[in-house]
N, C-alpha and C positions, 0 to 999 in steps of 0.2 A: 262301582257302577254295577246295577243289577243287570244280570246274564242273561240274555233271552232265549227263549225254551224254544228245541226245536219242534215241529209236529211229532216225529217220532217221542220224544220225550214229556207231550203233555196227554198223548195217548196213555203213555207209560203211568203215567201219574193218575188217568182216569180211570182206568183198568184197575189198577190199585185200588183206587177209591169204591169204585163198586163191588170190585170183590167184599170189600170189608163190610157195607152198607149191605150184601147180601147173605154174608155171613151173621149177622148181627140180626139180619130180618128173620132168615132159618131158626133163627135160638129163639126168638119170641114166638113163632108160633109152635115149635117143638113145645116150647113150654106150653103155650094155648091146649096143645095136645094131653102133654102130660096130666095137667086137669082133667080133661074129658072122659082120659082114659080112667082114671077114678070112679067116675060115675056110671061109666060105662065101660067095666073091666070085661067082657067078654067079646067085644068088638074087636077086630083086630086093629090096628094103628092105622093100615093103609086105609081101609074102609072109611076109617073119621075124616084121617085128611080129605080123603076124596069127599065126601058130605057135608065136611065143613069150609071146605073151600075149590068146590065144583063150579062157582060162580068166576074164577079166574081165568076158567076156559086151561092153563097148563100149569106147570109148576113154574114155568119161566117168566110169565106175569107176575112177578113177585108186587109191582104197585097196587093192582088189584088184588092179590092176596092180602095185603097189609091194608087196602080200605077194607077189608070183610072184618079179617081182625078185631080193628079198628071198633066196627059197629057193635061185633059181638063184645067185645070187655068194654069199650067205653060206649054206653048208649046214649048218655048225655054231652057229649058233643057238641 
């Protein structure tokens, strides 16, 4: 018989889950970054983040960071 999950432990589970989902979102655009930083080696890194993805309003909007992403590497969508 399947155990049913208390509140405490589907918190537990989703807290989980976002951390990873938010870790995974970090390393794409670190990477986004790293390109930029190429092109544009005398920028410092805070500066790009900030002008490539000022449109999220923080860094805690990560959904709206990832649609910005999103437009910039994929345009055809």
């Amino acid at each position: 018989m399947r155990k049913i999950k208390t509140i405490a432990e589907k918190i537990d589970e989703m807290i989980e889950g976002y951390e990873k989902l938010n870790r995974e979102a970090n390393d794409m655009m670190d990477l986004y970054l790293d390109e930029l930083r190429l092109r544009c080696p005398t920028v410092p890194i805070s500066s790009l983040k900030q002008m490539e993805f000022n449109r999220a309003g923080s860094s805690r909007d990560m959904i709206e960071a990832l649609k910005i992403l999103k437009d910039r590497k994929c345009p055809a969508h």
